[in-house]
C-alpha positions as a Markdown table, in Angstrom:
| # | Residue | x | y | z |
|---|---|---|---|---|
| 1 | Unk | 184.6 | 104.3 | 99.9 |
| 2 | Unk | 181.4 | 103.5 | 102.4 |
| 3 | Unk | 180.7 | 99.6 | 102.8 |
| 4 | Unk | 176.9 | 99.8 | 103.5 |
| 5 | Unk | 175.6 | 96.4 | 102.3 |
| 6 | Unk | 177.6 | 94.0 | 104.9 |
| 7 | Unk | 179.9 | 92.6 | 102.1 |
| 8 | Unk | 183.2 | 92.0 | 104.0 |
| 9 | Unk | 184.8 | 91.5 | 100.7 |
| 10 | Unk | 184.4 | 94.9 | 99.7 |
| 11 | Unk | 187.2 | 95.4 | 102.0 |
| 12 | Unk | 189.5 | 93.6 | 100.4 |
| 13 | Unk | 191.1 | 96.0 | 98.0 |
| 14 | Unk | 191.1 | 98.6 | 100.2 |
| 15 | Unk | 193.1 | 96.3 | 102.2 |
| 16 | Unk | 195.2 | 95.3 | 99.5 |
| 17 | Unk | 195.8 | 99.0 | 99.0 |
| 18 | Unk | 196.5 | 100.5 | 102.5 |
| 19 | Unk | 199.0 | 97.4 | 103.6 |
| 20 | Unk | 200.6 | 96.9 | 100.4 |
| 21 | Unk | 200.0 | 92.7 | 100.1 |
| 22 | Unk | 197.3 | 90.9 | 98.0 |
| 23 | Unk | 194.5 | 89.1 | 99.9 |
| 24 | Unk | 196.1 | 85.2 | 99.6 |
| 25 | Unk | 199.1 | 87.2 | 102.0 |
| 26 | Unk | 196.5 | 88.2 | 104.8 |
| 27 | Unk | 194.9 | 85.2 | 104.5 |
| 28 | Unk | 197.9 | 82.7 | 105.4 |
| 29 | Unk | 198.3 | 85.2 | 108.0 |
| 30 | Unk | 194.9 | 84.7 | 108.8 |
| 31 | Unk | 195.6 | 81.1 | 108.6 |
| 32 | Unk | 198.5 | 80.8 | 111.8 |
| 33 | Unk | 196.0 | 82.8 | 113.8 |
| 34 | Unk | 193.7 | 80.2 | 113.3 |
| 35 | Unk | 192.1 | 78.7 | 116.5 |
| 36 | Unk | 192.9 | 82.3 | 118.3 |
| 37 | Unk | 190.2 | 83.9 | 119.9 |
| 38 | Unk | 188.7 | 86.9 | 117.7 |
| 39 | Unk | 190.3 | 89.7 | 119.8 |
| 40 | Unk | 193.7 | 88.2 | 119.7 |
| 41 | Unk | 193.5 | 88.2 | 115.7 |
| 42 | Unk | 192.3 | 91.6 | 115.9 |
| 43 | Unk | 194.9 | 92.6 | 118.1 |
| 44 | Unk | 197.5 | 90.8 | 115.9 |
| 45 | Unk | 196.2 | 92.7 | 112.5 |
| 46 | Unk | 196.2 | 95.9 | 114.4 |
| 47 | Unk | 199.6 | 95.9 | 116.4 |
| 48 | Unk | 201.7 | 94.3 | 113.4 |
| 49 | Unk | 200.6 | 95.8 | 110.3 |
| 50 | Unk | 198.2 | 98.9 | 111.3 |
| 51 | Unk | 195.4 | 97.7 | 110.7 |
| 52 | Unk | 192.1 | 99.7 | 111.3 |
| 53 | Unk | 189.3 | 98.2 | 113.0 |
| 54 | Unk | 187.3 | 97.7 | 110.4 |
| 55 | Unk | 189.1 | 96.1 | 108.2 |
| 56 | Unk | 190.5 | 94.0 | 111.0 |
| 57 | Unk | 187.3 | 93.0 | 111.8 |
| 58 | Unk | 185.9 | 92.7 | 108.2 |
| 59 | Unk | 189.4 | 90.1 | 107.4 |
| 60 | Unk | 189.0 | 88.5 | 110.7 |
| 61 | Unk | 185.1 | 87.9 | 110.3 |
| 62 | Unk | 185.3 | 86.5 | 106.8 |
| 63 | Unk | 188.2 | 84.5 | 108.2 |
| 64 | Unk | 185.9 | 82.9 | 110.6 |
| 65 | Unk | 183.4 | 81.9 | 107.5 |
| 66 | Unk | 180.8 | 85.2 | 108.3 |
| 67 | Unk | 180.9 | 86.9 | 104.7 |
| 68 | Unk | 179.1 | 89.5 | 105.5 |
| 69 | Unk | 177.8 | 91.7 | 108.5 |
| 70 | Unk | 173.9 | 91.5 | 107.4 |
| 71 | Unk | 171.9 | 89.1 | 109.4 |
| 72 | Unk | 168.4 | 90.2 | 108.3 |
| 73 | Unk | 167.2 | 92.1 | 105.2 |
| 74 | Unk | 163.7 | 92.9 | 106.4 |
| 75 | Unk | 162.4 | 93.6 | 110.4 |
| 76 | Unk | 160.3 | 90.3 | 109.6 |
| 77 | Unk | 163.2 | 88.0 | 109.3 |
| 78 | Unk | 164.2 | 89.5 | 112.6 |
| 79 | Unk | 161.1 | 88.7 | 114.1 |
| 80 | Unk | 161.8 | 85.5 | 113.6 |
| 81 | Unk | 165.0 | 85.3 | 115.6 |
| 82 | Unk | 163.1 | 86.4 | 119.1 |
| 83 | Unk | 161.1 | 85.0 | 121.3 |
| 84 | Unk | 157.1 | 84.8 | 120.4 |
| 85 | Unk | 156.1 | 86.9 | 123.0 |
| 86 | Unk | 159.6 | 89.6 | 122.0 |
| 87 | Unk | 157.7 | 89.4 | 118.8 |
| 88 | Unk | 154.7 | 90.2 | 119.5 |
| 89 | Unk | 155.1 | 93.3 | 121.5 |
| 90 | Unk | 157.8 | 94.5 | 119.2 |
| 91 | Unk | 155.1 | 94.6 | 116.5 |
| 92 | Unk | 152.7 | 96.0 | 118.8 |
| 93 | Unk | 155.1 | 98.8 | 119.3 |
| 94 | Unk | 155.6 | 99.5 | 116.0 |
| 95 | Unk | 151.9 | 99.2 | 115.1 |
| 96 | Unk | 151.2 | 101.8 | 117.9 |
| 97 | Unk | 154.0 | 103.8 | 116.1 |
| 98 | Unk | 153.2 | 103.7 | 112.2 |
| 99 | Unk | 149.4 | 104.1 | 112.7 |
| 100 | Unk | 149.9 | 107.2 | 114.2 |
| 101 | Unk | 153.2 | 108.3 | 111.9 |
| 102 | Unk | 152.7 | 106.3 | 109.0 |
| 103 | Unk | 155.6 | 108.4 | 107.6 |
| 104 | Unk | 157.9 | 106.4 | 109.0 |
| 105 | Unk | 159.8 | 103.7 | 107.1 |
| 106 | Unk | 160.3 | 100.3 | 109.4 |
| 107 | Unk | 164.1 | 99.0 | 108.1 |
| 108 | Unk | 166.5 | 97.2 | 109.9 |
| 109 | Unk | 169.9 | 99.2 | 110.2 |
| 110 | Unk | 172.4 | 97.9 | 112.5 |
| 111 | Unk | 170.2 | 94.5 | 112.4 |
| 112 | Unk | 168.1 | 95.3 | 114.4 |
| 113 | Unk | 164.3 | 96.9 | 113.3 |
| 114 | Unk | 164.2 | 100.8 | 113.1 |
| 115 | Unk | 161.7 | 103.1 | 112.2 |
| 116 | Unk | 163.3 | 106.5 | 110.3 |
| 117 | Unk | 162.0 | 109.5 | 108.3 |
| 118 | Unk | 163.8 | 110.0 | 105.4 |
| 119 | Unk | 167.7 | 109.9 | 106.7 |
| 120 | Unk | 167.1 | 110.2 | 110.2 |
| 121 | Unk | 167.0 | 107.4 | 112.7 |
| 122 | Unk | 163.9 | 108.0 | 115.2 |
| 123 | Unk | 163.2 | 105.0 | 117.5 |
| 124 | Unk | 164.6 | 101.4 | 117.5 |
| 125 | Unk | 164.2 | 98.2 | 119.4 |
| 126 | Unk | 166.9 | 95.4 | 120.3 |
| 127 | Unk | 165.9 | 92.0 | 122.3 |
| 128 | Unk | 167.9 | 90.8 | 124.8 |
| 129 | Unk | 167.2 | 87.7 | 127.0 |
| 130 | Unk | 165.3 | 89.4 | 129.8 |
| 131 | Unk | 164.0 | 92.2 | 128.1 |
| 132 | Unk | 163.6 | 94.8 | 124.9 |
| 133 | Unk | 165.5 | 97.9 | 124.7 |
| 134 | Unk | 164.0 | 100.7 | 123.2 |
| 135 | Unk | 166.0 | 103.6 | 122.1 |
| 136 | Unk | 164.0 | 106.7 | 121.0 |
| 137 | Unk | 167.5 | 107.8 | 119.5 |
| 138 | Unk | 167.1 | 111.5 | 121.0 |
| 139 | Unk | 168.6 | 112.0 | 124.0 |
| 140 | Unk | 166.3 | 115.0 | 125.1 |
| 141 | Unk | 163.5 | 113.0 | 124.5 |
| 142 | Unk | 165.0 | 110.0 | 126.3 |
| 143 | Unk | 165.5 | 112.4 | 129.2 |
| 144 | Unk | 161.9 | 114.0 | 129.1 |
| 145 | Unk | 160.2 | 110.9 | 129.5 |
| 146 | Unk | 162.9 | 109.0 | 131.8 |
| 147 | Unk | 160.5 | 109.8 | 134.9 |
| 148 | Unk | 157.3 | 107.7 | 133.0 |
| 149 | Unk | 159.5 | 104.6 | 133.1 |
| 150 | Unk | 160.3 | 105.2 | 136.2 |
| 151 | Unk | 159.5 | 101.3 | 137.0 |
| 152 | Unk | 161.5 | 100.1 | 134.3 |
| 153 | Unk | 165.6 | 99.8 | 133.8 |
| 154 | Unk | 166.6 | 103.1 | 132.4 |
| 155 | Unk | 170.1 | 103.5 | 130.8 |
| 156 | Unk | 172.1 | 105.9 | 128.4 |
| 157 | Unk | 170.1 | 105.4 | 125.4 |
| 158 | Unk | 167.9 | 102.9 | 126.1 |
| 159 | Unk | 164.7 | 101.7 | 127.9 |
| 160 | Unk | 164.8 | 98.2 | 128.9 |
| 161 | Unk | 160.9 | 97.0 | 129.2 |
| 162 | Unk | 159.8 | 93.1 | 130.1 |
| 163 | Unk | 159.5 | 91.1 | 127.2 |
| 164 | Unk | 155.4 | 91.0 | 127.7 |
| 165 | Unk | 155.5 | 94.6 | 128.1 |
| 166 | Unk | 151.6 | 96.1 | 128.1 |
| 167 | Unk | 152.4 | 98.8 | 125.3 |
| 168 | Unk | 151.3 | 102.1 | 126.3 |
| 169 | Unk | 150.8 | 103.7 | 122.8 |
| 170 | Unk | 150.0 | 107.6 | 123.8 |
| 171 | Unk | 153.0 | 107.4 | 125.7 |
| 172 | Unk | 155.0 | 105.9 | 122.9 |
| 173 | Unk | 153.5 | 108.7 | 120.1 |
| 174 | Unk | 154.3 | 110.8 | 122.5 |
| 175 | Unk | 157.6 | 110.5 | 122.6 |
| 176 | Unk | 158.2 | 110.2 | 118.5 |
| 177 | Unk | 155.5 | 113.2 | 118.4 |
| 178 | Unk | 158.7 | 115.1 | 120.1 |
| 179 | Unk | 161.4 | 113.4 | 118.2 |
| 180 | Unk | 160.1 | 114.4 | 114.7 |
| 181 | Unk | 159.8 | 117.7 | 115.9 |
| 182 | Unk | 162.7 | 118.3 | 116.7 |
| 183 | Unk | 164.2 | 117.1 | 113.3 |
């Protein structure tokens, strides 16, 4: 069974099913790791009762008072977590982006704002302290236009522009112009 909408206690009778104890036993267990640092609990659920990563992390997080994994419902409410000026040219981007391919659908997946078509993932942005990432989310494509950032931080999926980053929209359309083609 897929857990999509963040709800850690979805989990829970899966968990209750693979380890063979109801929830109020993980949860005392939960309780003595109290105070640990979140890798040792994970390590603890995972090296003394098999526990997979996810639902390590989904008993360890709702331990810790985080009920679910959903920060943001809409890329709005994200806006609202960055910096003005990450805002700003993170909707400038994605202006540049659904004027030209207003067939795309802006949604946050992995909380963070994406733009798909249908099922597939196109182009997304992240904001870090220094910078945005942008990740076209095809590799090809990433690689094709690696040598027109050529002034910018280039990793293995991602483009990391200044925050105030002058958006150069043909270059951008360009780019998703060769990503929805090759779909």
């Amino acid at each position: 069974m897929a857990v999509n909408d963040g709800d850690r206690e979805k989990f829970f009778p899966l968990i209750e099913k693979k380890y063979g104890e109801k929830m109020s036993y993980w949860f005392k267990i939960m309780k003595s790791l109290e105070g640990e640092k979140y890798p040792v609990q994970i390590a603890h659920l995972r090296e003394n009762y098999g526990f997979s990563q996810a639902h390590a992390n989904a008993l360890v997080m709702y331990s810790r008072g985080s009920e679910s994994s959903k920060r943001f419902d809409t890329p709005a409410e994200y806006f609202k977590t960055v910096s003005p000026t990450q805002a700003k040219t993170m909707k400038a981007i994605f202006k540049a982006l659904t004027t030209k391919f207003p067939e795309l659908e802006l949604v946050i997946a992995w909380n963070q704002p994406m733009l798909k078509k249908d099922k597939s993932y196109i182009f997304g942005i992240s904001a870090a302290t220094n910078h945005i990432l942008i990740a076209p989310w095809n590799l090809e494509v990433l690689k094709k236009y690696t040598p027109k950032f050529k002034d910018y931080k280039v990793n293995k999926k991602t483009i990391a522009l200044p925050n105030d980053w002058d958006v150069d929209t043909k270059l951008l359309q360009a780019m998703i112009k060769d990503s929805l083609a090759s779909l």
